[in-house]
PATORLUM-932710 format. One line per 4 residues: their letters; for each residue x, y negated, z negated of N, C-alpha, C. Coordinates in Angstrom, 3 decimals. Layout:
N
a = X:Y:Z:X:Y:Z:X:Y:Z | ...
***
This chain:
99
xxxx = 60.179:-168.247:-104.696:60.758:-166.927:-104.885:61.996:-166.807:-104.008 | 63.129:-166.445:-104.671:64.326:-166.169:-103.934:64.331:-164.580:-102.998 | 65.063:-164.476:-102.353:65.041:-163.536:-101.569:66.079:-162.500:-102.003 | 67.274:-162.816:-102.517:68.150:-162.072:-103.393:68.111:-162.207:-104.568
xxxx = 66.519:-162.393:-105.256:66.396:-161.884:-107.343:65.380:-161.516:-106.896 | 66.194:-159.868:-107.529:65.032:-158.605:-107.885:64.606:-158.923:-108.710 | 64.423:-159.438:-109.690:63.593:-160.024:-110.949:62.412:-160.128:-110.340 | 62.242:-161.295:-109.085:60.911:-161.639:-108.722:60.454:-159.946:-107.256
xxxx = 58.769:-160.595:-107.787:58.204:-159.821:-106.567:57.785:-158.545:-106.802 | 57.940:-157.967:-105.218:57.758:-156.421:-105.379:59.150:-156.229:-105.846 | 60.037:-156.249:-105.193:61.484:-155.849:-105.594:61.684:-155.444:-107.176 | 61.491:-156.232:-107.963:61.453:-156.437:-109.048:60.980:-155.420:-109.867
xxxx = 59.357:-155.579:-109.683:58.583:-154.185:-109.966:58.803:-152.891:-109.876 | 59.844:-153.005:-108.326:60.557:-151.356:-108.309:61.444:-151.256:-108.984 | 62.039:-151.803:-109.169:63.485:-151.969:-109.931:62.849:-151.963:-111.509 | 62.038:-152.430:-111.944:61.816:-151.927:-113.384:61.013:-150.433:-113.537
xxxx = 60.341:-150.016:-112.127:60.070:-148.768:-112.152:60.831:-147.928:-112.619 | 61.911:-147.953:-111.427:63.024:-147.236:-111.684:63.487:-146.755:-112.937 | 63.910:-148.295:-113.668:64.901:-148.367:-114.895:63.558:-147.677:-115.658 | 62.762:-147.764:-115.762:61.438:-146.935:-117.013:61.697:-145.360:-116.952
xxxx = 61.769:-145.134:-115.275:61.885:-143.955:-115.007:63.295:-142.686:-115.578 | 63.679:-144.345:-115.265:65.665:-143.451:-115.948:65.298:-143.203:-117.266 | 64.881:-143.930:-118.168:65.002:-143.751:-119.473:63.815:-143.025:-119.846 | 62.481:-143.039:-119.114:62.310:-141.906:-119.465:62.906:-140.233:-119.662
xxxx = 63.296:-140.240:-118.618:63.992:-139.092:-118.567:65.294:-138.502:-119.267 | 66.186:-140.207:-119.267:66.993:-139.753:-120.964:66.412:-139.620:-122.030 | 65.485:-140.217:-122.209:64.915:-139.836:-123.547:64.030:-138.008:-123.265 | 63.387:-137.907:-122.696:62.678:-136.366:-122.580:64.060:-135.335:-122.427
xxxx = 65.216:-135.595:-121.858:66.134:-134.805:-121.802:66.782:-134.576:-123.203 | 66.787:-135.571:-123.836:67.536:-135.709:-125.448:66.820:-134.838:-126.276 | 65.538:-134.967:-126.482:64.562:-134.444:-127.028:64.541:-132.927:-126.505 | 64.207:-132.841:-125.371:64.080:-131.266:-124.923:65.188:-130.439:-124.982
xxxx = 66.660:-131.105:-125.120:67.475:-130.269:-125.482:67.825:-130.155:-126.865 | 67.068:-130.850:-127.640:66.786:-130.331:-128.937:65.893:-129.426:-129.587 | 64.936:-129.888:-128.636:63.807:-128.586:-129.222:64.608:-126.844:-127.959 | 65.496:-127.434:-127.064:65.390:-125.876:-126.230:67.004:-125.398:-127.298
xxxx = 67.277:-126.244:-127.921:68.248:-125.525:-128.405:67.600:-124.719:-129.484 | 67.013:-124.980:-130.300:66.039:-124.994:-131.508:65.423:-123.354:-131.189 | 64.962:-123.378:-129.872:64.295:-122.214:-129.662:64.836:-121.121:-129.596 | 66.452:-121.787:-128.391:67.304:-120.680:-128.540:67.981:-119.811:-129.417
xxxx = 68.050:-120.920:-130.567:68.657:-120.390:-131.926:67.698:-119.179:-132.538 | 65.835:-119.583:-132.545:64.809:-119.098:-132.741:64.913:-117.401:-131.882 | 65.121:-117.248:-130.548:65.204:-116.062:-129.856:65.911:-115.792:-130.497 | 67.806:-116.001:-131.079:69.159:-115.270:-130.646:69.004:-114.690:-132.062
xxxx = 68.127:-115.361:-132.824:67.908:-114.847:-134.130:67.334:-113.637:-134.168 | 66.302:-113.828:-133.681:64.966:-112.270:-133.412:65.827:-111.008:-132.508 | 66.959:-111.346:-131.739:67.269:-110.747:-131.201:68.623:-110.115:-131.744 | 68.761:-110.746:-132.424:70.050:-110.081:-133.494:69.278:-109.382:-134.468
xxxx = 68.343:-109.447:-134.876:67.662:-108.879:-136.174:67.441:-107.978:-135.138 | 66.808:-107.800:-134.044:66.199:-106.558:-133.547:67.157:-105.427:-133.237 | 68.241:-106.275:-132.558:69.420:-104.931:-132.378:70.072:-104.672:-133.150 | 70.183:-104.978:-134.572:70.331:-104.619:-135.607:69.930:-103.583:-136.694
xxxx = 68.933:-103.540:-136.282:67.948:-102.643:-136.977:68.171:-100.995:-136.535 | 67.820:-100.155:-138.166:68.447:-98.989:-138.058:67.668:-98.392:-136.826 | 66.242:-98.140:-135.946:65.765:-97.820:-135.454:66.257:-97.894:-134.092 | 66.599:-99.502:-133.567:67.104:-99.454:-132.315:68.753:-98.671:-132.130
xxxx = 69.149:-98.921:-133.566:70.781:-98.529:-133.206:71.045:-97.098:-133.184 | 69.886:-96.288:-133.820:69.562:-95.024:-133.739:69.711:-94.526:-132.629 | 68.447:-94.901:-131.689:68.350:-95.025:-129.889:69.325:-95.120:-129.751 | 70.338:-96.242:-129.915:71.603:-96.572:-128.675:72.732:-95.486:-129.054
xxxx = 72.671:-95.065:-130.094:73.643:-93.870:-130.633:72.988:-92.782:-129.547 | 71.761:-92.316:-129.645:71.593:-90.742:-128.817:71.642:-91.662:-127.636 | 71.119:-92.543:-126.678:71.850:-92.285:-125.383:73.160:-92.642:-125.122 | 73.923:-93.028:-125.908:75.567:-93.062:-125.765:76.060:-91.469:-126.004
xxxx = 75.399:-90.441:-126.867:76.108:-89.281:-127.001:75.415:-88.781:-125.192 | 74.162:-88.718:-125.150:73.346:-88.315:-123.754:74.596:-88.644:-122.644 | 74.862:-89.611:-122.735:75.636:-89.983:-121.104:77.069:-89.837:-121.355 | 77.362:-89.673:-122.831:78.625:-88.793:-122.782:78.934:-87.718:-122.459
xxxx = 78.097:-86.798:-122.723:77.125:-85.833:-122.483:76.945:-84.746:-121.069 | 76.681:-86.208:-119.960:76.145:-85.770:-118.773:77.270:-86.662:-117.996 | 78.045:-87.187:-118.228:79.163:-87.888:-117.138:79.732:-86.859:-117.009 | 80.531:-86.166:-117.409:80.836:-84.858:-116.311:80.339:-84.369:-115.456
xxxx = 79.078:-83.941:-115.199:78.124:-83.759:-114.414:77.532:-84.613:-113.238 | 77.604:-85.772:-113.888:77.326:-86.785:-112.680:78.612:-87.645:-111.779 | 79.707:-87.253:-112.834:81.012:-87.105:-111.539:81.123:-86.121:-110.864 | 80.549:-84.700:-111.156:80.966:-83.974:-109.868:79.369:-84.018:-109.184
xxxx = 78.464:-83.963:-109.157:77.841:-84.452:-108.604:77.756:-86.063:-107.321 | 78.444:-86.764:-107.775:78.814:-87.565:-106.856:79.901:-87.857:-105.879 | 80.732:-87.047:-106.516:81.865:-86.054:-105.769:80.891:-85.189:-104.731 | 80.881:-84.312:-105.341:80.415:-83.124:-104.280:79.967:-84.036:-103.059
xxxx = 78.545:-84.798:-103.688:77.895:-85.416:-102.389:78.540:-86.873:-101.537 | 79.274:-87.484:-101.764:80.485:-88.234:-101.578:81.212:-87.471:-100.146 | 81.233:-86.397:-100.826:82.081:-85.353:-99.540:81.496:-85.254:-98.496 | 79.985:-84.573:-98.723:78.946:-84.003:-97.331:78.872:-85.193:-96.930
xxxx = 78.685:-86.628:-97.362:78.608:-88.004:-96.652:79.703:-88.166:-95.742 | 80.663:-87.930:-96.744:81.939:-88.515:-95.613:82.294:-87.750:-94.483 | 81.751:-86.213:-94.578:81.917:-84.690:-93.442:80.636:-85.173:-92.448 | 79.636:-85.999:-93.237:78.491:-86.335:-91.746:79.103:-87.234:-90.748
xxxx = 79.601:-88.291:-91.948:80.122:-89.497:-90.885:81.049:-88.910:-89.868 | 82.048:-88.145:-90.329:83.340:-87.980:-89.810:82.760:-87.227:-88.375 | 82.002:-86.484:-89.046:81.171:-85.321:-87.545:80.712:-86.442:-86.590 | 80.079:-87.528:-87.672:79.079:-87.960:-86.369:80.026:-89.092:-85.527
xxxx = 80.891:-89.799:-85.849:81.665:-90.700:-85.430:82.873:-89.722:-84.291 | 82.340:-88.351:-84.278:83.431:-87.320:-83.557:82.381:-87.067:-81.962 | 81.143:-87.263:-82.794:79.810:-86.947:-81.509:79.661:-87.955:-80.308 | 79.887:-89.461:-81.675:79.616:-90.507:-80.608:80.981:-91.696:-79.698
xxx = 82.181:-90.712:-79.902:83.195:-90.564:-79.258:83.260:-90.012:-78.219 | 82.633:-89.067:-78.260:82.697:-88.226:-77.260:81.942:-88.522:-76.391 | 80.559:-89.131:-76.333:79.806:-89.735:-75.369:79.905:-90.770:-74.961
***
């Protein structure tokens, strides 16, 4: 047995481990990105039919009028309180100046 051919030995044995190991894994990768594409197509399908449908688009119509609706309201609302935040800080950054 030579000392530099991996062919022989343990050496050898790992080295065809290896190479089994590689190709396993090209091969399960080839395959699985065929079946994960397969699936994906399977979801993007169900999921286009679903948001499609007169029922869901119904829904997305009333809460698009709803928050058309109420965004006026929730800009001055976050205004208003925006303000008392920035009048606490300002107070309190005036308190701990001073001490």
């Amino acid at each position: 047995m030579h000392p530099r051919n991996p062919g022989n030995g343990k050496n050898g044995v790992i080295m065809r481990g290896k190479a089994l190991l590689v190709i396993g894994l090209a091969i399960g990768y080839v395959l699985g990105a065929k079946a994960g594409r397969e699936r994906y197509n399977q979801i993007k399908r169900a999921s286009d039919k679903f948001w499609s449908s007169p029922t869901v688009q119904k829904q997305v119509h009333q809460v698009e009028e709803f928050a058309k609706d109420k965004a006026p309201e929730v800009i001055d609302f976050v205004k208003d309180n925006a303000k008392k935040v920035a009048s606490q800080v300002k107070s309190s950054s005036k308190t701990s100046s001073v001490e």
